[in-house]
C-alpha positions as CSV (number, residue, x, y, z in Angstrom):
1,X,24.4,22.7,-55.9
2,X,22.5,19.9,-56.4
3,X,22.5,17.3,-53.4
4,X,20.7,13.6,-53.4
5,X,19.2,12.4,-50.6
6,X,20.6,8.5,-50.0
7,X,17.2,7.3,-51.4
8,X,17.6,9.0,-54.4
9,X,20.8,8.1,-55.2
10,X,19.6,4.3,-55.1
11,X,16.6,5.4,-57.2
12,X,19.4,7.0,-59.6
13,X,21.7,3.9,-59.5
14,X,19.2,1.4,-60.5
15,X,18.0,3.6,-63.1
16,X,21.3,3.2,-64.7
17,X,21.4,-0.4,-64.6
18,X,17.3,-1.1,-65.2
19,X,16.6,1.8,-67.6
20,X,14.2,4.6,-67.7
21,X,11.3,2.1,-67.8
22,X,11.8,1.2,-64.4
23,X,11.4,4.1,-62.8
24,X,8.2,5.2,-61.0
25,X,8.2,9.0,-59.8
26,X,4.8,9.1,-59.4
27,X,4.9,6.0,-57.0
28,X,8.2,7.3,-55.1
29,X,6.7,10.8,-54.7
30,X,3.7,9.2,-53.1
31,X,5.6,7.5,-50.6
32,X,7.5,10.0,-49.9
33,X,4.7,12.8,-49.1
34,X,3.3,9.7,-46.5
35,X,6.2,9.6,-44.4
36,X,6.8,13.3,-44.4
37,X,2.8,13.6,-44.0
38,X,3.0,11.4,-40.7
39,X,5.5,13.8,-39.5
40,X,3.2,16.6,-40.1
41,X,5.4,17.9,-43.0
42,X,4.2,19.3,-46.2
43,X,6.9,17.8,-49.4
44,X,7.9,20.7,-51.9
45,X,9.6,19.0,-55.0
46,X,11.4,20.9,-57.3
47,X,10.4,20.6,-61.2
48,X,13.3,18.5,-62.3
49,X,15.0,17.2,-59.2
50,X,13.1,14.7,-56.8
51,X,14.6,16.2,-54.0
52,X,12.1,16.8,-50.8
53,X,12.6,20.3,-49.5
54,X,11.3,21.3,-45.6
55,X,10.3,24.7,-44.7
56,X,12.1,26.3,-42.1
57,X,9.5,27.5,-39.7
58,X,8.6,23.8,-39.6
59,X,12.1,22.5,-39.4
60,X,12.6,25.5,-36.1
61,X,9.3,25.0,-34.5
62,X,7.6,21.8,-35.2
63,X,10.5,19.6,-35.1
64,X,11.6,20.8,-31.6
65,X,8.2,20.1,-30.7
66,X,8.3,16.6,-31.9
67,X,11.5,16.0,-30.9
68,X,10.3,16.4,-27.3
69,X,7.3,14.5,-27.4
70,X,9.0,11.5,-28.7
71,X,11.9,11.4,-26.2
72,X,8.7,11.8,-23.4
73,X,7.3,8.9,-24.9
74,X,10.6,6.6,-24.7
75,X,10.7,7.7,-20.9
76,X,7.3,6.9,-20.2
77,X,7.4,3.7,-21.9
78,X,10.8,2.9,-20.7
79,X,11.0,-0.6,-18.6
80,X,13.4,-2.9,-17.3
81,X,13.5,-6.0,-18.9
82,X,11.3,-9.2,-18.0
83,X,12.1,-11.8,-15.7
84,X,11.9,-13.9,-18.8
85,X,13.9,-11.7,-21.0
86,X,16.6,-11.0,-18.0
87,X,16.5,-15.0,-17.8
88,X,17.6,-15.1,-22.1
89,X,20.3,-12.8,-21.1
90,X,21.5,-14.1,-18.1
91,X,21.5,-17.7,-19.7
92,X,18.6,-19.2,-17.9
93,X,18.4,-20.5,-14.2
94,X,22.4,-22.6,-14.3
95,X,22.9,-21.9,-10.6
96,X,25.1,-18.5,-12.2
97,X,22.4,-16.2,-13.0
98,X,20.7,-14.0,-10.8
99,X,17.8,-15.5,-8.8
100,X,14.4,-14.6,-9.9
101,X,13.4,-13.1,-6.7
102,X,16.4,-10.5,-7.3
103,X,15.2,-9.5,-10.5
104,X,11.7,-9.0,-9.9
105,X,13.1,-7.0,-6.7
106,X,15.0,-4.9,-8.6
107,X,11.9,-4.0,-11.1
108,X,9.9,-3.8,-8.8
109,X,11.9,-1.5,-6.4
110,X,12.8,0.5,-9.9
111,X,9.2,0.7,-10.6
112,X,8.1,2.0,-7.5
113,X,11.1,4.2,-7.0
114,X,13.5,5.6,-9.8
115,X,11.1,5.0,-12.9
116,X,8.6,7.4,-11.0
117,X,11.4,9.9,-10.3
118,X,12.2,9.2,-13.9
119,X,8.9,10.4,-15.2
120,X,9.0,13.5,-13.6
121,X,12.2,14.8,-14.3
122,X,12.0,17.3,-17.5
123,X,13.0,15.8,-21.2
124,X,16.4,16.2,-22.0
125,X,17.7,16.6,-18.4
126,X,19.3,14.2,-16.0
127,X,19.4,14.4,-12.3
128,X,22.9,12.9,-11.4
129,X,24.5,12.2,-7.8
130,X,21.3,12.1,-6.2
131,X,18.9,9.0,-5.4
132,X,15.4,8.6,-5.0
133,X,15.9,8.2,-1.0
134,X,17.6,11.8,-1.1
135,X,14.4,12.9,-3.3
136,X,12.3,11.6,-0.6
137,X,14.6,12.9,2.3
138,X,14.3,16.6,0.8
139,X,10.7,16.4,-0.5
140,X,9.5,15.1,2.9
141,X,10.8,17.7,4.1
142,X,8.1,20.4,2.0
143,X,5.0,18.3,3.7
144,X,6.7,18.0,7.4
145,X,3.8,20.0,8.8
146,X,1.4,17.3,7.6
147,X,3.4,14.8,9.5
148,X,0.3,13.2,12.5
149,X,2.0,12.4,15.9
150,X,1.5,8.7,17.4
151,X,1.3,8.2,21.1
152,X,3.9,6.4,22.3
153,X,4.0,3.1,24.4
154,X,4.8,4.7,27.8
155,X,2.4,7.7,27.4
156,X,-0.4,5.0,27.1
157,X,1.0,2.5,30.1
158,X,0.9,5.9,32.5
159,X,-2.7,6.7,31.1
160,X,-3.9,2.9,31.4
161,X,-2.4,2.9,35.3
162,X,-4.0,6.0,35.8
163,X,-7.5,4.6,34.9
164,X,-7.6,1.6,36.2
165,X,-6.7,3.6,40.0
166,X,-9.2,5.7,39.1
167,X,-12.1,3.0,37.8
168,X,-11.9,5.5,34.4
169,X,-12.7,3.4,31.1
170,X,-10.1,3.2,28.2
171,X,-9.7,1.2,24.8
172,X,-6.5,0.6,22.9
173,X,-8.3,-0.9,19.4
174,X,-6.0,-2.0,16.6
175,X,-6.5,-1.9,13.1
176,X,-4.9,-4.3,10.5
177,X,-5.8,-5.6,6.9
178,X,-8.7,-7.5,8.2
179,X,-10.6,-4.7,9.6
180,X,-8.9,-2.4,6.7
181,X,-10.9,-4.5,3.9
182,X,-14.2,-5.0,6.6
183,X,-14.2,-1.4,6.6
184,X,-13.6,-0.8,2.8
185,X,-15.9,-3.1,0.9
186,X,-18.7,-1.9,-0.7
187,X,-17.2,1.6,-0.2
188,X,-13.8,2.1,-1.4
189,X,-13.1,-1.4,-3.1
190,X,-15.6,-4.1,-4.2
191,X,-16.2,-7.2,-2.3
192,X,-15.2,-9.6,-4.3
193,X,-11.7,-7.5,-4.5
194,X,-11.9,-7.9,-0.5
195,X,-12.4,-11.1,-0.9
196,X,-9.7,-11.8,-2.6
197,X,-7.0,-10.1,-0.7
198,X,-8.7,-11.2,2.4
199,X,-8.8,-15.1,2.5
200,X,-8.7,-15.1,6.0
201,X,-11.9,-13.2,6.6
202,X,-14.2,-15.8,7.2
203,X,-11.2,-16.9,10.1
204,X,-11.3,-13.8,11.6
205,X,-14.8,-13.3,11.9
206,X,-16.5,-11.4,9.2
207,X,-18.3,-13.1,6.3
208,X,-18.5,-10.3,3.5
209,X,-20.7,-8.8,2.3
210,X,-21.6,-7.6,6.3
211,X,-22.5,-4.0,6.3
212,X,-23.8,-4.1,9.2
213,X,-20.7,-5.3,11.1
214,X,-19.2,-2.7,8.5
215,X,-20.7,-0.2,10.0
216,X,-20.7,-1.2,13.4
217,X,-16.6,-1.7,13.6
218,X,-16.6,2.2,12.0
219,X,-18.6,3.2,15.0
220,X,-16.2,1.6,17.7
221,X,-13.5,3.1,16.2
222,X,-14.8,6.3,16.2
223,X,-15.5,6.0,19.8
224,X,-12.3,4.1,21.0
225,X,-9.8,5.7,23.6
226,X,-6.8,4.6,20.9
227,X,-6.9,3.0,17.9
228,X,-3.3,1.1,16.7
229,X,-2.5,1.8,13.1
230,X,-0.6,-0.1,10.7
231,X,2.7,1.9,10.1
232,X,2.6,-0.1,6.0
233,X,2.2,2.3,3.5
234,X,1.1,-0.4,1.2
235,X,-2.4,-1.5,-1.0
236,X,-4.2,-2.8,2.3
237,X,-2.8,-1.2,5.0
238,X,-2.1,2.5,5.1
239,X,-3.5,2.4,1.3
240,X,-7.2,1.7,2.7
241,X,-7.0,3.1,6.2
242,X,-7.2,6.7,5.4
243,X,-9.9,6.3,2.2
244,X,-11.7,3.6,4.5
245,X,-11.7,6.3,7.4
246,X,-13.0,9.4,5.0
247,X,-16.1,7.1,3.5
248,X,-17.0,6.2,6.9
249,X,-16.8,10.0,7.9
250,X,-13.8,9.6,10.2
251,X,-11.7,12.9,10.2
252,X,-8.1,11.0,11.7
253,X,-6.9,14.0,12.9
254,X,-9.7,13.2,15.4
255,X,-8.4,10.2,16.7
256,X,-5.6,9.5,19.4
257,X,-3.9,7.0,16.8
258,X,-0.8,4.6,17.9
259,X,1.2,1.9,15.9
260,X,-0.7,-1.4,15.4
261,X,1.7,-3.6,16.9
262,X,1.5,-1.8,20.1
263,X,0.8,-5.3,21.6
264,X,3.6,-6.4,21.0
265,X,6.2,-3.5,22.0
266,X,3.9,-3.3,25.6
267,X,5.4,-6.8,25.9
268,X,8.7,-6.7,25.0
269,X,9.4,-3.4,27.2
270,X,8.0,-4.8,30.1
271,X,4.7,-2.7,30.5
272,X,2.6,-5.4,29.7
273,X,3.6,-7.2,33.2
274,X,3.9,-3.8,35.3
275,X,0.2,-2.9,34.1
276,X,-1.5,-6.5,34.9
277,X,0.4,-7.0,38.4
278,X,-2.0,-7.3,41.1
279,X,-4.8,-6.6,38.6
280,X,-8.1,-8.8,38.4
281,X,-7.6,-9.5,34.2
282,X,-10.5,-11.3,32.3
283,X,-9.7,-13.1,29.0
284,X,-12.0,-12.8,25.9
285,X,-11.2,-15.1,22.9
286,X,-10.9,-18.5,21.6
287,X,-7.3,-18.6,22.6
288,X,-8.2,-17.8,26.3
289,X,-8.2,-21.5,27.7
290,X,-4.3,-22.2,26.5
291,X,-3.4,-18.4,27.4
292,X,-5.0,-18.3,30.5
293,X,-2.6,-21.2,32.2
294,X,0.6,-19.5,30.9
295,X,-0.2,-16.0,32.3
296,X,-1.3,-17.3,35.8
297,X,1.8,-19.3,36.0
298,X,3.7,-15.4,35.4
299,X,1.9,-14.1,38.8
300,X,-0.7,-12.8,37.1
301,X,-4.6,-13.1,38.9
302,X,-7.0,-14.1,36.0
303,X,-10.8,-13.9,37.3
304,X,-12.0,-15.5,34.7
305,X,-12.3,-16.4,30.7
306,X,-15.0,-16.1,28.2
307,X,-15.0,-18.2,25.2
308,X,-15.9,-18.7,22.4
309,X,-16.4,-15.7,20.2
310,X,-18.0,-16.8,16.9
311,X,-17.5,-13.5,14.5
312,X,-19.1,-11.0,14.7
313,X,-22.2,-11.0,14.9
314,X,-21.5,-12.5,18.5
315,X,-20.1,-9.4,19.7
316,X,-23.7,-8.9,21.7
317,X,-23.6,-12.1,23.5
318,X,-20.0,-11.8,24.6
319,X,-20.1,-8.4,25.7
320,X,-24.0,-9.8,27.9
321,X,-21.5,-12.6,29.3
322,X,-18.4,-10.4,29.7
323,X,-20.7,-7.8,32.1
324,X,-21.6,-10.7,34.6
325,X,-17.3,-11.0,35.7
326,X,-15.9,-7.9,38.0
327,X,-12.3,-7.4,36.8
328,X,-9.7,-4.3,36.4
329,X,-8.3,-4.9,32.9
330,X,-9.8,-7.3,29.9
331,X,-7.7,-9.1,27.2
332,X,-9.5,-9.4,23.8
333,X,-7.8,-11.5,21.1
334,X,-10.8,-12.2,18.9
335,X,-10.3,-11.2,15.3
336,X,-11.8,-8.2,14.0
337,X,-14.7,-8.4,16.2
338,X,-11.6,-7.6,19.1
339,X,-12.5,-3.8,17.4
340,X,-15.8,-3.8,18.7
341,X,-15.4,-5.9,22.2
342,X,-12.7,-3.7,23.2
343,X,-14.2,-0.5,23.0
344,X,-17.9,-1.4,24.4
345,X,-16.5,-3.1,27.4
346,X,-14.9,0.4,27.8
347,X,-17.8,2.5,26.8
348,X,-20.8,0.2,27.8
349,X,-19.2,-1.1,31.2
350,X,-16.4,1.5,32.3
351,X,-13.2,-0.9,32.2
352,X,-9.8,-0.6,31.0
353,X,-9.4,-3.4,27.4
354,X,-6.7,-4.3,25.5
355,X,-6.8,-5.5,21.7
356,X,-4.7,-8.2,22.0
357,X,-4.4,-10.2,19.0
358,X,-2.5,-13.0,18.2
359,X,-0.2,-11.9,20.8
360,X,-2.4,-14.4,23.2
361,X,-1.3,-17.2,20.4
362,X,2.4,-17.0,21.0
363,X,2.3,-16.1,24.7
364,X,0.0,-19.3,24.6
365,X,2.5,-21.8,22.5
366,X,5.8,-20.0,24.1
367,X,6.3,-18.6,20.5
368,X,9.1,-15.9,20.6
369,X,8.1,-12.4,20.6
């Protein structure tokens, strides 16, 4: 039985209506072979029919093969729309639409979320009744032994009590994106990508490039009691500490790490006051005349202040003026170079100093905390 695909049953009609002369096998055949030669098909055509014939092998094998690769193609390439093509469809921005914040939101929470998931679920399956979260929740639960304890705020009140009674030095340091792209420039990322994420630089004390305060804020953390973390999993936070950390030669697991904003949860439960009650307390920092005023006010003896710090490469002089003042506990709020002052006025001079960071600030203006 003789069957015609659709094409050649056009090719057929018009050859009723135009005549023979119109008809071009050699030019049809041609075309033909290229499409099924993209495919990587070989055309048989019988002598007198113009019928394309596939062998099976090919058709069993080769097609399943395809088949599969194309459909993992789609789901790679697969996207949500554009803000601008979710604004044709929605009709514009007429106050009924969707706000563009919520759109890129959801693409972005997609992208970073379900299209991975997506990707790695095999062609031709579906994974239904389940989220990413619940992905997360049970594949978290395969790396659990990898998981690095933080010490906790009343583990390191008890331990700052304890040396202070016992004249014992100690540094809580804090690390945040300012002292994640100090560390990483020139290393893990570029400067002038540091630069760009890190307009703020120059305002906290570090003009980059500055290996040498590079280097130097890689040494205090190395040798600092604590060091605060950011708990941010993003591109500058948790996404630089650990490479920053590894190029300096800083194995983590080595450090007695604790959550970044530890400043602030000392104050809020109350361990800020308990530990500077009866305590001589030295201020470093350009925010130490307005802070100063507000704490003594609170009960709080304050021996002294030293100000300003200009950057880093001040950190000497500071620390020179900082060893003239006897005191039980310092309070650094100075930018990055806080990193360094902190832990030399524990290591170089055997006192107890807190990173403080813009905590002074809004204790300073009566911001809430």
């Amino acid at each position: 039985m003789l069957v015609l695909s659709k094409r050649n049953r056009t090719t057929k009609a018009v050859r009723s209506k135009a005549g023979k002369n119109s008809y071009k096998p050699q030019k049809i055949r041609k075309k033909r072979w290229a499409v099924s030669h993209k495919f990587g098909y070989k055309s048989y055509t019988k002598k007198r029919t113009s019928v394309a014939y596939l062998r099976k092998r090919h058709h069993a094998k080769e097609n399943h093969t395809l088949s599969h690769r194309l459909a993992q193609e789609m789901t790679e390439n697969e996207e949500l729309p554009s803000v601008q093509e979710d604004d044709q469809k929605q009709g514009g921005h007429d106050g009924h639409s969707r706000s563009s914040y919520d759109r890129g939101f959801d693409a972005g929470y997609y992208e970073g979320g379900e299209g991975i998931l997506a990707q790695m679920i095999p062609v031709f399956n579906v994974l239904p009744d389940i989220d990413v979260r619940e992905v997360i929740r049970l594949g978290l639960g395969q790396v659990q032994h990898q998981l690095q304890p933080l010490v906790d705020p009343f583990t390191i009140y008890h331990e700052m009590q304890a040396a202070i009674e016992s004249n014992q030095p100690m540094s809580l340091v804090r690390l945040g994106d300012g002292e994640m792209l100090t560390l990483a420039h020139d290393l893990v990322i570029s400067t002038e990508q540091a630069r760009a994420d890190g307009p703020f630089l120059s305002y906290a004390g570090v003009n980059l490039p500055d290996h040498h305060g590079r280097t130097i804020l890689a040494d205090s953390i190395k040798r600092a009691t604590i060091v605060g973390i950011p708990i941010s999993r993003m591109r500058n936070f948790q996404g630089l500490l650990f490479p920053a950390l590894r190029a300096h030669g800083i194995d983590y697991r080595d450090l007695r790490m604790t959550l970044s904003t530890i400043n602030y949860l000392f104050y809020q439960l109350g361990y800020l006051a308990l530990l500077l009650e009866g305590r001589r307390v030295l201020l470093v920092g350009n925010e130490a005349p307005a802070l100063a005023p507000v704490l003594a006010s609170r009960g709080i003896s304050i021996i002294g202040i030293v100000t300003p710090v200009h950057g880093i490469r001040d950190v000497d002089r500071v620390i020179g003026e900082i060893a003239q003042h006897s005191f039980d506990i310092a309070l650094v709020a100075a930018g990055i170079p806080a990193v360094i002052i902190t832990e030399r006025i524990a290591t170089e001079l055997g006192r107890v100093a807190i990173d403080f960071g813009h905590l002074a600030d809004k204790i300073a203006k009566g911001q809430p905390i």
